[in-house]
N, C-alpha and C positions, 0 to 999 in steps of 0.2 A: 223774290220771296222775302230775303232776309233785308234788302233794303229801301223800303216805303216812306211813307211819311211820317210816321216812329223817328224813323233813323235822321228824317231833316228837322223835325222836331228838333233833334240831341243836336244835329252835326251845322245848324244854319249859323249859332252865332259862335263857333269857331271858325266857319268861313269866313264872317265877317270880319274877327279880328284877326283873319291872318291877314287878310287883303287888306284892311288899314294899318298893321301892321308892317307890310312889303309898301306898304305906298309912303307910311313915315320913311322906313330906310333910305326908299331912292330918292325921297323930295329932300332928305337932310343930306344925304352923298352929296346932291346935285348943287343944295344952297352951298355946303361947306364947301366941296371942291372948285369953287370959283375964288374961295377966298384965302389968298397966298400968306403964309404962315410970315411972321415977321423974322423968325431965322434963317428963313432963305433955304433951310433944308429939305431935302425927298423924302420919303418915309424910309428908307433906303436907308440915308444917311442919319435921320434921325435914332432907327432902330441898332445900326451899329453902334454908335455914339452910346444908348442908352444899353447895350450887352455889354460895352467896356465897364461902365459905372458898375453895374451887376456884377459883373467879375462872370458872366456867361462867356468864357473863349472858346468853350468847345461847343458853340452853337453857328451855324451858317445862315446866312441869310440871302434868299435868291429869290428870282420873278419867278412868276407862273404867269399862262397868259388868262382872259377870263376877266369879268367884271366882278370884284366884291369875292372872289376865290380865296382869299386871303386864310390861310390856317398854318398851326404850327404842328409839329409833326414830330411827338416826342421819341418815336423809335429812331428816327434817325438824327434827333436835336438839328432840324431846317426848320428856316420861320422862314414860310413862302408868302410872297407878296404880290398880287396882283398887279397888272400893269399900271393903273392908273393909281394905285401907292405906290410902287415902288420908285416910281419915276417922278411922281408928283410930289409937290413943294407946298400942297394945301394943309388948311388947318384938318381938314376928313383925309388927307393922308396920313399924319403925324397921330390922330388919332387911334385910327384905325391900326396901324404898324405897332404904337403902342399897347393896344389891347389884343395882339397877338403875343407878343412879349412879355406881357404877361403870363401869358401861358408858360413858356418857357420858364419864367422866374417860380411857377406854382410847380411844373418839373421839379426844378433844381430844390425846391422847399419842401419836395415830396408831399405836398398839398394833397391832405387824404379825399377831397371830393372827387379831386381831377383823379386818384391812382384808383379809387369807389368807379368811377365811371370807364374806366381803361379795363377792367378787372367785368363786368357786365356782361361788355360788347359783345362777348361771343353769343352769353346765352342771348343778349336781346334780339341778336341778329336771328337766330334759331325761333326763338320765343316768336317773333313778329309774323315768323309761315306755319311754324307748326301748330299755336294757339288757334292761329285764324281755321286751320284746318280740322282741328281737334272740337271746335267749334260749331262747325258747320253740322260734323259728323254726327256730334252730339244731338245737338237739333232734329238735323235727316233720319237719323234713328231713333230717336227718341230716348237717348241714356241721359238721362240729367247728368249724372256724374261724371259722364267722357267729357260735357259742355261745360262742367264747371272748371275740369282740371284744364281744360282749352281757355278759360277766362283768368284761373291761377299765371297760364303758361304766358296770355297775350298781356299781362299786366305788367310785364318785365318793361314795354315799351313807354309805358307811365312812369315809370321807377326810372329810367332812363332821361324823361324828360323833367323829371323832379331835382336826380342827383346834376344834371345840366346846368340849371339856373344859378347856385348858387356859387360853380365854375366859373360861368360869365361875368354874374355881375361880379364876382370878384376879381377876377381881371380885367373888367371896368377899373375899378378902383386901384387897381395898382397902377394903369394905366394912365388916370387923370397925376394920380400922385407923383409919378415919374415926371411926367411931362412938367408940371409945374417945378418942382424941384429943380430940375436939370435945367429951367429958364427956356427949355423952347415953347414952353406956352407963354406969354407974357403979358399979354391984356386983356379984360374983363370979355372982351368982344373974342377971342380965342378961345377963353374958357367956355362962354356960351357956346361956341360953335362945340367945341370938347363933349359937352355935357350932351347935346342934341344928339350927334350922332353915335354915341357908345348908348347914351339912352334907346335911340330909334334901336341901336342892335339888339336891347335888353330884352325889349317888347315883342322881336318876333321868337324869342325863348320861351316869354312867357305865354305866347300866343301859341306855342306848339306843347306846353305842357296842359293847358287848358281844351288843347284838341281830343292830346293823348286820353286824360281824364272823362271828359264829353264821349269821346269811343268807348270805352271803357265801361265807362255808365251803359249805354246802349247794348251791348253786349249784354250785362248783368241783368238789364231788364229781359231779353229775352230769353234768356236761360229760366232768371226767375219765372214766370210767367209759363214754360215749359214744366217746371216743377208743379208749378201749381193747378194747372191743366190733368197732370198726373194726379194729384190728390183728388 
């Protein structure tokens, strides 16, 4: 009922970009992680290296198993590292470890988008069953207003993938910054590899706040369109 060709209308060209999206990611992993970083370092040893400089000592750093699982984990200050970073000596390790690490330093800087997005979570996580259901209800019954507070409540998952981005890309950039600084990036051909794959990560952010939005939209259409039925 609620989802027809309306709903693909809205939702075809965020499939697309997520799917070219996921396909940048692993073709730039793939090209990068072939190419062995001139310091000779793991992301491992890279991101230790780069937490002394920080003066992060009360941050750990350990594997997780998993492809591309990589995340930091501010409640327990662990910057977990996937196997093929952790162990790996490539230019898409040394990035990747550093754009975790970042995080960590956005932590330690009390970085208000990252503590905006920590401070959410709850309700988004709520927001993302209850809206949808508050929604439906609305619809099914025909209360405009239960459907609107249902598109109020699902819109926390928008705001979510808004306050996201600019997270990311800023741990991009701390990221590139460190690594050049600290000389384990070193040649033009490093930096490009740098640039490709924290970009390829940027894009499936932005590929997921244009989803959220596109959902979003469709929703507000058929609510609206409820109302107006009513009138």
């Amino acid at each position: 009922m609620f989802y027809n060709s309306t709903y693909l209308f809205f939702m075809a060209p965020a499939f697309i970009l997520t799917m070219l999206a996921q396909l940048y990611v692993n073709s730039s992993y793939k090209k990068w992680g072939r190419v062995q970083a001139s310091s000779g370092l793991s992301g491992a040893d890279a991101a230790q290296r780069l937490t002394r400089s920080a003066g992060l000592y009360n941050v750990k750093i350990e594997g997780i198993r998993g492809k591309l699982t990589d995340h930091y984990d501010p409640r327990s200050k662990v910057l977990r590292l996937s196997e093929g970073v952790y162990g790996g000596n490539s230019v898409a390790s040394l990035a990747i470890a550093a754009h975790e690490l970042g995080h960590a330093i956005q932590d330690q800087d009390e970085y208000f988008p990252l503590r905006l997005r920590a401070m959410i979570v709850p309700a988004v996580n709520i927001g993302s069953y209850l809206g949808w259901i508050l929604i439906m209800l609305g619809l099914f019954l025909q209360m405009v207003n239960l459907a609107w507070l249902g598109v109020i409540v699902f819109s926390g998952g928008a705001l979510f993938a808004l306050v996201t981005l600019p997270v990311e890309l800023n741990a991009s950039a701390r990221a590139k910054a460190m690594l050049t600084n600290s000389g384990l990036i070193r040649t033009e051909e490093e930096q490009r590899g740098v640039n490709a794959v924290l970009n390829a990560a940027a894009l499936t952010y932005v590929a997921a706040l244009f989803t959220a939005i596109l959902q979003l939209l469709y929703w507000v259409s058929l609510v609206s369109g409820l109302g107006g039925r009513r009138r």
